[in-house]
N, C-alpha and C positions, 0 to 999 in steps of 0.2 A: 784217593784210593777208591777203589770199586765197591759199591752199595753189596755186603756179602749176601745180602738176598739174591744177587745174579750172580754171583762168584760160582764158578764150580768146582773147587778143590779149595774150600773155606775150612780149615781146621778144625777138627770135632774130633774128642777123644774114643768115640766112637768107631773113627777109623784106624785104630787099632784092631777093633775084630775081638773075634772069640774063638783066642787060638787053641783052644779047646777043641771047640765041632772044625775048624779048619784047617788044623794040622793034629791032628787027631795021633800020628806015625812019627811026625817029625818035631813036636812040642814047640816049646817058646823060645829056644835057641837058636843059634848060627855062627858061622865063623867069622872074625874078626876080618879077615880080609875080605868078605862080601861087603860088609859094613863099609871099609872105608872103598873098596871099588865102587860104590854107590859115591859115597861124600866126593873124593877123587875125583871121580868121572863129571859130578854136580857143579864142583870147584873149576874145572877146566872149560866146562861150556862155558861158565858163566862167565869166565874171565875173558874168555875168546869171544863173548859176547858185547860184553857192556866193562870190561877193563878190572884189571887187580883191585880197584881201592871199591866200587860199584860191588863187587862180588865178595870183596870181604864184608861190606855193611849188609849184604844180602843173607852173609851168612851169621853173621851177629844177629840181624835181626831173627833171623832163624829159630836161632839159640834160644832168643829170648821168646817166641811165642812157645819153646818146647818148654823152660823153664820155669814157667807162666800155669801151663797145661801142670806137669810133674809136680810142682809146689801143691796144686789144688786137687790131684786127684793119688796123689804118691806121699807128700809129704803130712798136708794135713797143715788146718789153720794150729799157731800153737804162737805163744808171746814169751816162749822162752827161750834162751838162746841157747843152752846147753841142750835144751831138748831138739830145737833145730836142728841144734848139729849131732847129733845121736840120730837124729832121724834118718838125716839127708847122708849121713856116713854108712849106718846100715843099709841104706836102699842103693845108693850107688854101688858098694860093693855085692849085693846080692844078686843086683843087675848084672855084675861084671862090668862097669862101667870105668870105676877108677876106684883110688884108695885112699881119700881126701882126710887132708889134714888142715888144723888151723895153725898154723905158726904164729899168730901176734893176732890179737883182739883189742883194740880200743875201740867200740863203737860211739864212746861219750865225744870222741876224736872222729868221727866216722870213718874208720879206718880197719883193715882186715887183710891179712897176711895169708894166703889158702895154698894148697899146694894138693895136685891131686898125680899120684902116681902109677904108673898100668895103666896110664891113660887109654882108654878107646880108639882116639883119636891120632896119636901120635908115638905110643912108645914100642922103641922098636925101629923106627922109621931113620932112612938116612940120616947125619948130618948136613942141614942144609944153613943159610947165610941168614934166616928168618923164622920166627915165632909162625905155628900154623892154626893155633887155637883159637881162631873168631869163634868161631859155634860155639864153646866152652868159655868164653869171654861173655856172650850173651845170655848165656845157660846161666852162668851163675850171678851175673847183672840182675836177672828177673827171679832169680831165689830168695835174694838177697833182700832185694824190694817189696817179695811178696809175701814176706818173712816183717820186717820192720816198716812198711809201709815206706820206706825212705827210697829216693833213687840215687843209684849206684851206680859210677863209670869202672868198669871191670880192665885192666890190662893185662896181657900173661907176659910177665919179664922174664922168663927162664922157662923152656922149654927141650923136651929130648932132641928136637931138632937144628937147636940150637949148641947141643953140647951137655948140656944138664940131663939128668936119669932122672927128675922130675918136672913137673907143669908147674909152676909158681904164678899165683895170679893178686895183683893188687887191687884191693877191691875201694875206693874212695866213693865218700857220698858226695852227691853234684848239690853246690849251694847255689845254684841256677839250673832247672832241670832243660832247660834249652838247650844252654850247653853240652848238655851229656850226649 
């Protein structure tokens, strides 16, 4: 990977901005469908680029430096887990992001059942033959990690596009972190 002292689009929560003095008229909102014209349009170069499985780890990996960033500057270090999930459930829905729920918690099991509904990303969207939640796969990969220190392989089994009216995501801790 490239030494990010020479990077020039190196992630810094900074480039968020201060939508304050820069949309001063138009505030911190948008519509849903700019959002995913952006992902959409992101997802199709990229595959037209470098191939569907390359541009889905592209966007996991995504997911996870957003989730990384949003845990440390949104959620706030905390070791509890009820508090986690009060946290990350109020911030996502005040974002308008989604409307997350935990279905099953065993983390003595490293194990977690999450389901987020109004997804951002996908609800609403055709019925298609396939899951489209990488970004939200990596998002909550690095929540989760950055929440318990443990790593976590994230998969979404049930998706609006799939047929389901929510995002169902399995969240398993990796007992080999290579393999994740």
């Amino acid at each position: 990977m490239n030494d990010i002292a020479n990077r020039k689009y190196s992630f810094s929560w900074d480039l968020l901005g201060d939508l304050k003095k820069g949309r001063p008229n138009l505030g911190d909102t948008t519509r849903v469908e700019v959002y995913r014209l952006m992902q959409f349009c992101f997802r199709d170069v990229l595959e037209e680029t470098y191939g569907t499985e390359k541009a889905d780890k592209l966007f996991y990996d995504a997911g996870f430096l957003a989730g990384t960033h949003f845990y440390n500057h949104v959620i706030g270090k905390t070791t509890d887990l009820g508090e986690f999930v009060r946290k990350l459930q109020d911030a996502l829905r005040d974002m308008s992001i989604g409307v997350l729920r935990v279905e099953e918690e065993d983390l003595a099991h490293g194990r977690l059942l999450l389901t987020v509904s109004e997804d951002l990303d996908c609800s609403g969207l055709p019925e298609l033959s396939y899951e489209i939640c990488t970004y939200d796969e990596g998002f909550i990969s690095a929540l989760l990690e950055s929440f318990s220190g443990l790593k976590f392989r994230v998969k979404e089994i049930d998706c609006w596009c799939t047929g389901d009216r929510t995002c169902r995501f399995e969240a398993t801790v990796v007992a080999d972190p290579v393999a994740a």
